[in-house]
C-alpha positions as a LaTeX table, in Angstrom:
\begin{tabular}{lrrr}
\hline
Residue & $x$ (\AA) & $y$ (\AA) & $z$ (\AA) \\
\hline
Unk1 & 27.39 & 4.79 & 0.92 \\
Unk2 & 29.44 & 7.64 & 2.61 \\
Unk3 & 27.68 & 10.84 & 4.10 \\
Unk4 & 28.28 & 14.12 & 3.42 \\
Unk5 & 27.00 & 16.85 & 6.18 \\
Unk6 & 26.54 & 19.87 & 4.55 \\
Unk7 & 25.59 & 22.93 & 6.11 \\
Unk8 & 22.51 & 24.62 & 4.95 \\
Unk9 & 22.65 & 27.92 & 2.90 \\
Unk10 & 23.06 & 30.98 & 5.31 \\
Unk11 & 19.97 & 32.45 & 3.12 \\
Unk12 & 17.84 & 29.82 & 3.07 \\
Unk13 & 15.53 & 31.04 & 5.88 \\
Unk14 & 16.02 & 34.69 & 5.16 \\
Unk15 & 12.21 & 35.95 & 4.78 \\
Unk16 & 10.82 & 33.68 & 7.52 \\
Unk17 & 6.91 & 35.19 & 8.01 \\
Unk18 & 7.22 & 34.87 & 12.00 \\
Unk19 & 3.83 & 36.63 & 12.28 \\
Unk20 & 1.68 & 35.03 & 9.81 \\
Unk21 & $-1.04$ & 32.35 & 9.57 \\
Unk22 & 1.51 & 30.11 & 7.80 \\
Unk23 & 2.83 & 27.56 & 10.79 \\
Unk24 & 7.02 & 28.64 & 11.17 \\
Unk25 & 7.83 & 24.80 & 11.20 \\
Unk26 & 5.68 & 24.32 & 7.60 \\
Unk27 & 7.76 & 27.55 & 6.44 \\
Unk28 & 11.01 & 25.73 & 7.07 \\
Unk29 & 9.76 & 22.13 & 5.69 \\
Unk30 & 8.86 & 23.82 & 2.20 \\
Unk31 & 12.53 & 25.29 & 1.86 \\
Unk32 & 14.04 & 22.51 & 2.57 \\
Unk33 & 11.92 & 20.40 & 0.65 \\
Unk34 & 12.63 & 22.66 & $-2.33$ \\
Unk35 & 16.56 & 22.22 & $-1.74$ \\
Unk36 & 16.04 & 18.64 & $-1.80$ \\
Unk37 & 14.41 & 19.15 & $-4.62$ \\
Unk38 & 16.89 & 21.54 & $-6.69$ \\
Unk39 & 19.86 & 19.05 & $-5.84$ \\
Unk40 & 21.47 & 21.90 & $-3.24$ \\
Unk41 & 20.53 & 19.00 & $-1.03$ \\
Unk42 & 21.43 & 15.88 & $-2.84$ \\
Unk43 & 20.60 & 12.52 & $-1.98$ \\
Unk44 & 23.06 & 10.90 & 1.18 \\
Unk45 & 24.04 & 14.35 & 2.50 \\
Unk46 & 23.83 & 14.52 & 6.09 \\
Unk47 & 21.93 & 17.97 & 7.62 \\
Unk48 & 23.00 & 19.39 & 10.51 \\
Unk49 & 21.89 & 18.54 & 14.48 \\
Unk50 & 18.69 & 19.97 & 15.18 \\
Unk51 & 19.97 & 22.24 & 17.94 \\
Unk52 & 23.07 & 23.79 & 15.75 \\
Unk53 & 20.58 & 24.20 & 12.75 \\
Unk54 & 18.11 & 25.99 & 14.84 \\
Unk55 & 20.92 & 28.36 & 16.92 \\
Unk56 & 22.19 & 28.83 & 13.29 \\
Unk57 & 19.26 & 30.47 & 11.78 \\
Unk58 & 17.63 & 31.68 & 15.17 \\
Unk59 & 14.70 & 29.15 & 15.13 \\
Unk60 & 13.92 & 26.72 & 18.25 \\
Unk61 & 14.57 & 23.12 & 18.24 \\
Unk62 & 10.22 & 22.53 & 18.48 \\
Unk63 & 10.20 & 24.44 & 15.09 \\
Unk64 & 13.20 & 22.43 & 13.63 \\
Unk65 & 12.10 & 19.16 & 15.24 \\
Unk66 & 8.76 & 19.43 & 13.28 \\
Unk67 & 10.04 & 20.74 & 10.15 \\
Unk68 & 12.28 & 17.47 & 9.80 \\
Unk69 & 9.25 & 15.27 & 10.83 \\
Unk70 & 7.59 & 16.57 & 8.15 \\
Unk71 & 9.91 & 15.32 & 5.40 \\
Unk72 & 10.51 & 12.16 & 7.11 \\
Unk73 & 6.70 & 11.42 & 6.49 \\
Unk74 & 7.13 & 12.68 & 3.37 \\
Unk75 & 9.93 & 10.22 & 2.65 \\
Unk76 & 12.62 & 12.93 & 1.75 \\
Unk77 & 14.71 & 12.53 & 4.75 \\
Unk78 & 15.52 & 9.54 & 7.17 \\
Unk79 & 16.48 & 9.74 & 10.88 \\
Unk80 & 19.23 & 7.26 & 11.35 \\
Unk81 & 20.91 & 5.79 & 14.77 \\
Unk82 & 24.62 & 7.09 & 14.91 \\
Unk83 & 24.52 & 9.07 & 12.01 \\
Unk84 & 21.37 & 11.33 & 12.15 \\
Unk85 & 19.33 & 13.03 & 9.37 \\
Unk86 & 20.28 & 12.38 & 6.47 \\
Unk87 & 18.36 & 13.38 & 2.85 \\
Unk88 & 16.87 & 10.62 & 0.88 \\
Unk89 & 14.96 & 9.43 & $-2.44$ \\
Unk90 & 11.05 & 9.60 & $-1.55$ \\
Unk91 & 9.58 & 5.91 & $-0.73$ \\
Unk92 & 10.14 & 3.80 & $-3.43$ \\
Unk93 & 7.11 & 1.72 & $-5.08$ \\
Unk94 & 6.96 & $-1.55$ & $-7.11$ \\
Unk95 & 4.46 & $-3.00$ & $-8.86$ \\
Unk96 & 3.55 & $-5.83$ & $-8.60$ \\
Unk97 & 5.51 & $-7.79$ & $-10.71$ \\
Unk98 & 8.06 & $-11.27$ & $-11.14$ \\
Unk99 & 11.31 & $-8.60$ & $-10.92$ \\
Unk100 & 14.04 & $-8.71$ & $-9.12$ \\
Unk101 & 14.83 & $-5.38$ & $-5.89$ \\
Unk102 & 17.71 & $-4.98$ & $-7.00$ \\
Unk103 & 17.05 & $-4.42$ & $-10.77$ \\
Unk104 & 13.84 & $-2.23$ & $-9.97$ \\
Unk105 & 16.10 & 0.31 & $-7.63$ \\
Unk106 & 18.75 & 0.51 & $-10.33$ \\
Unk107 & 16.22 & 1.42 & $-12.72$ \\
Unk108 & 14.68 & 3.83 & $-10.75$ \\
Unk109 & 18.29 & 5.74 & $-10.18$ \\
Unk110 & 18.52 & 4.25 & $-6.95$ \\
Unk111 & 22.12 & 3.01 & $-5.39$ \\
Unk112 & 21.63 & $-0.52$ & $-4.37$ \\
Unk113 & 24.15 & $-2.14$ & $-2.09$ \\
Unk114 & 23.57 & $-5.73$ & $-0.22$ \\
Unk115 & 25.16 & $-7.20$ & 2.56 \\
Unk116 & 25.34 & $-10.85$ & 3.09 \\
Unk117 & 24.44 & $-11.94$ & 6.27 \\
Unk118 & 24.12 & $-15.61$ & 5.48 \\
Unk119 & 25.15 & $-18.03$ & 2.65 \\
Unk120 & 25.35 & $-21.52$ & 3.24 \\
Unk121 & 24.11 & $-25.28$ & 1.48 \\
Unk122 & 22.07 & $-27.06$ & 4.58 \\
Unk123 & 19.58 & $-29.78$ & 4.16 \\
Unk124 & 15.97 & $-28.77$ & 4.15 \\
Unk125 & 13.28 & $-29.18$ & 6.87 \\
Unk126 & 10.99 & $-31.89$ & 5.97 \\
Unk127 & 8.47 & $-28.83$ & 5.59 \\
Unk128 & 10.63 & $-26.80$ & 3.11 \\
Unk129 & 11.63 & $-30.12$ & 1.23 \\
Unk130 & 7.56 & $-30.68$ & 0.95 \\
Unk131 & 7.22 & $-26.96$ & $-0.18$ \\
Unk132 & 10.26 & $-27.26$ & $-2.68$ \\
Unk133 & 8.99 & $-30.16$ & $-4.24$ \\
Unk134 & 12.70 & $-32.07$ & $-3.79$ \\
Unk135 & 13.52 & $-35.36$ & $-2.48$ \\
Unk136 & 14.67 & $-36.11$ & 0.87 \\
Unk137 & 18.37 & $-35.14$ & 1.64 \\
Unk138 & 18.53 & $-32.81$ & $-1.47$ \\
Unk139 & 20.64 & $-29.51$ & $-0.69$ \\
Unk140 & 19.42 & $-26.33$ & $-0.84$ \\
Unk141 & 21.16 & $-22.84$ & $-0.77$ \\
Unk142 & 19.98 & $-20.65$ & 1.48 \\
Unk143 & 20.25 & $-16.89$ & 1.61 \\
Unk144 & 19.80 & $-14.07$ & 3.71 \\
Unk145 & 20.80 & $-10.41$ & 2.69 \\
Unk146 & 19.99 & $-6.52$ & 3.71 \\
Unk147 & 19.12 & $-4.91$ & 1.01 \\
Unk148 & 19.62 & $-0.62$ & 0.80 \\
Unk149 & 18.70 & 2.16 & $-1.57$ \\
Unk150 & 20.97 & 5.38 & $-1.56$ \\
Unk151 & 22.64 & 3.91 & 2.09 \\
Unk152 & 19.27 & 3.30 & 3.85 \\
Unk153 & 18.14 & $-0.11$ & 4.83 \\
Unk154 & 14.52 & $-1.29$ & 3.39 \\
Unk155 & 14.60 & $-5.00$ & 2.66 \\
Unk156 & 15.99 & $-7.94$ & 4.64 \\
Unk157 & 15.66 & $-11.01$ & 1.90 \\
Unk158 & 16.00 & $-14.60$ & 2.85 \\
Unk159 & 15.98 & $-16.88$ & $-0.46$ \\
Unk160 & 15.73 & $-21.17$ & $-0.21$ \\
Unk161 & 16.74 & $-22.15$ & $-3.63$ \\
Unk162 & 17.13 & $-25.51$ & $-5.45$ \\
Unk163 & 19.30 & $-24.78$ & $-8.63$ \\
Unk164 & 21.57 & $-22.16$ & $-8.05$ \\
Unk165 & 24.76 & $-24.15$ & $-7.09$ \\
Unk166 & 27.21 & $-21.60$ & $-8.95$ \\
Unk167 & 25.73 & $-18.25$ & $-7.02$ \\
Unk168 & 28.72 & $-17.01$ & $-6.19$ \\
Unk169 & 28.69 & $-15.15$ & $-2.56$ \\
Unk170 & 30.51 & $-12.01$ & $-3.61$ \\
Unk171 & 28.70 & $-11.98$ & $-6.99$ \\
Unk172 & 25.67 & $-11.30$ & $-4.86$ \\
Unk173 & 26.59 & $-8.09$ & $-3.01$ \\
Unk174 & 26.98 & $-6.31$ & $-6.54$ \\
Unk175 & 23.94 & $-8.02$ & $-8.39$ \\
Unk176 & 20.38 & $-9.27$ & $-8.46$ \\
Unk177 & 19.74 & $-12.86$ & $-7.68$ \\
Unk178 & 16.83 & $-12.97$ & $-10.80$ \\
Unk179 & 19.27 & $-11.38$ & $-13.38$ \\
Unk180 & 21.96 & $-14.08$ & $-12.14$ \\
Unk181 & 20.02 & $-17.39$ & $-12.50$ \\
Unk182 & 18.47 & $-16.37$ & $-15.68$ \\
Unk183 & 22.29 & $-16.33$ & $-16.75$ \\
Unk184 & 22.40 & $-19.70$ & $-15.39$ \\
Unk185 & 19.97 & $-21.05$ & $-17.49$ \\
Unk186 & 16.91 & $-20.56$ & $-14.70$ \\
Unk187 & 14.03 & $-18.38$ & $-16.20$ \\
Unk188 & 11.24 & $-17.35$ & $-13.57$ \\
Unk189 & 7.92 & $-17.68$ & $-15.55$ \\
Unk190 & 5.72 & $-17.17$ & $-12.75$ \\
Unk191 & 4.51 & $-16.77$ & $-9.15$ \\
Unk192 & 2.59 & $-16.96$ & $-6.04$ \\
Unk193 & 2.96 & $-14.93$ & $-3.75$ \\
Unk194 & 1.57 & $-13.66$ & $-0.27$ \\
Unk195 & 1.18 & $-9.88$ & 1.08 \\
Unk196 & 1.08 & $-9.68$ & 4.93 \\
Unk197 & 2.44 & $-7.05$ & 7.78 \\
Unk198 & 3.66 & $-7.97$ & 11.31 \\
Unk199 & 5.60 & $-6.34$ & 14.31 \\
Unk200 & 9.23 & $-6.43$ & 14.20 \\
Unk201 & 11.65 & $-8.41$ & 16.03 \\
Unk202 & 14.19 & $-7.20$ & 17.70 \\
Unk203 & 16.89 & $-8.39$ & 15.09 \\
Unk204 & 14.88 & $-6.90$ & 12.09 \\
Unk205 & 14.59 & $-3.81$ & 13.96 \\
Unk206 & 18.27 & $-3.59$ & 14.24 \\
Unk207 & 18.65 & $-4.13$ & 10.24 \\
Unk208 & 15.87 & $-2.34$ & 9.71 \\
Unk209 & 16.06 & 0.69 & 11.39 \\
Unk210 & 12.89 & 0.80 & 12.67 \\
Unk211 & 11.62 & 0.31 & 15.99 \\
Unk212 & 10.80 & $-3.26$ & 17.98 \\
Unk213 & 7.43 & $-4.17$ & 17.11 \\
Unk214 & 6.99 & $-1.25$ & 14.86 \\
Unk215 & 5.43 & $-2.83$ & 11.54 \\
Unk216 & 7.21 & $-4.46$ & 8.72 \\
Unk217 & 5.47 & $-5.43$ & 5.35 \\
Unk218 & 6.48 & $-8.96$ & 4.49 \\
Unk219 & 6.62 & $-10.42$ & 1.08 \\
Unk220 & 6.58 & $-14.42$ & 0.75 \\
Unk221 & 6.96 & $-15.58$ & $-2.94$ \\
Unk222 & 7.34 & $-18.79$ & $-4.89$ \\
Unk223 & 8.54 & $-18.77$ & $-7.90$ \\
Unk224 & 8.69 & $-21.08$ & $-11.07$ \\
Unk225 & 10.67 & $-21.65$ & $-14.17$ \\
Unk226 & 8.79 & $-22.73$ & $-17.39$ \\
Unk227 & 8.58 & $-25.89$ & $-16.70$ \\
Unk228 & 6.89 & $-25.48$ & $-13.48$ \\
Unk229 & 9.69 & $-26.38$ & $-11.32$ \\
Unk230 & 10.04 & $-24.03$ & $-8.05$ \\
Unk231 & 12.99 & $-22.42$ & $-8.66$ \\
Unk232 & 13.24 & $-20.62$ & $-5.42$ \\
Unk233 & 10.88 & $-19.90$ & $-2.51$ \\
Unk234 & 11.39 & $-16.35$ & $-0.87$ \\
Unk235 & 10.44 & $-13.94$ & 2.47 \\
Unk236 & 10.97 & $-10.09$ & 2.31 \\
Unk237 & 10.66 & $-8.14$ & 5.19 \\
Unk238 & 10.44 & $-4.59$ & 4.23 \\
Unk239 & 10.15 & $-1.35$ & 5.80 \\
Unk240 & 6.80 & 0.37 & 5.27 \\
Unk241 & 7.88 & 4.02 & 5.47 \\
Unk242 & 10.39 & 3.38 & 2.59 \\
Unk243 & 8.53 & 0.65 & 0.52 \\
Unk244 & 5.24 & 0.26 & $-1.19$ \\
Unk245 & 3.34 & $-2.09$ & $-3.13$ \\
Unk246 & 1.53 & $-1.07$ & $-6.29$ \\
Unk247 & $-1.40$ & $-3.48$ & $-7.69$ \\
Unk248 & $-2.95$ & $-3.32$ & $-10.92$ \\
Unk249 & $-6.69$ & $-4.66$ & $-10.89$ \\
Unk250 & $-8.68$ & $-5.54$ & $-13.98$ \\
Unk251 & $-12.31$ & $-6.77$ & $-13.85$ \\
Unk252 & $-13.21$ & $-10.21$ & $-15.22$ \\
\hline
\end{tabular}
């Protein structure tokens, strides 16, 4: 996803109470919350530098620092490592569900895009051919893909499945793995899966954009076609600040 750095409206700080109770920095967070909100600000533009915003519009960089903190914890905007603030979608949340990232973003009005970072066949541990359920020396593809929303990473997806041999590399940076194997013939009727969180490695960092041992939510599912085959056995490490997890609980 390209960026777009726009410069802010020259009048959208004119009125600034500089004497009041109201904090400045809280004063500038609710304007530019409500330009993110109008669309002045759309999602993937890129704000100014800190310093230049605050000469701009007379404030100091403390104000403007704390301001932009602000809507980073609110999830509207996302510091990012050579390319710097830049105006997102709020966290997204999933329920619970047997659904495909991909599909749930694009439903939400998100821009998915994925990266490929590994496709290959290889021959299963003898603890993955246990967990698959598959004889000894059967192939398995394995996958491992970043997946982002509107430019910004949140997922990093590695996939071990047993009958997907026509899951075509390039058809998976456009697509979601679910809605392609349920065109090849393999419907996901149910699964088990595990909720955890964990520190960070320095390689999932990296991806991630978050910081070494900074926590990651991790996702491990199994999941199984109507006849009770595993169809595919999966491990999601996602970003907390841009991800959450919503449970519906019924009493028995």
């Amino acid at each position: 996803m390209t960026t777009i750095e726009r410069p802010l409206p020259e009048e959208v700080f004119s009125g600034l109470d500089r004497v009041g109770p109201v904090p400045l920095y809280a004063q500038v967070a609710e304007r530019l919350e409500a330009l993110i909100a109008d669309g002045t600000l759309p999602s993937g533009t890129r704000l100014e530098n800190e310093i230049a915003m605050g000469e701009r519009f007379g404030l100091s960089r403390p104000t403007m620092r704390r301001a932009i903190q602000v809507l980073v914890d609110k999830g509207l905007l996302v510091r990012r490592r050579g390319v710097g603030t830049q105006v997102v979608h709020g966290s997204i949340t999933r329920r619970a569900e047997l659904s495909s990232l991909y599909d749930d973003l694009a439903q939400d009005g998100r821009r998915p895009t994925t990266e490929v970072l590994v496709y290959e066949q290889l021959l299963p541990s003898p603890e993955l051919t246990q967990l698959l359920g598959v004889e000894v020396g059967h192939p398995v593809l394995h996958l491992r893909r970043l997946r982002s929303a509107d430019g910004v990473p949140i997922a990093l997806m590695e996939n071990h499945l047993i009958t997907a041999p026509t899951v075509g590399r390039e058809e998976l940076e456009h697509r979601g793995l679910y809605e392609m194997l349920r065109e090849r013939g393999s419907t996901m009727r149910v699964a088990r899966q595990f909720v955890t969180a964990r520190a960070a490695s320095k390689e999932e960092a990296k991806l991630l954009d978050v910081r070494v041992g900074g926590p990651i939510l991790t996702l491990e599912r199994t999941a199984y076609d109507q006849s009770g085959q595993i169809v595919e056995i999966g491990h999601t490490h996602y970003r907390p600040d841009r991800y959450t997890i919503e449970f519906t609980l019924v009493e028995k």
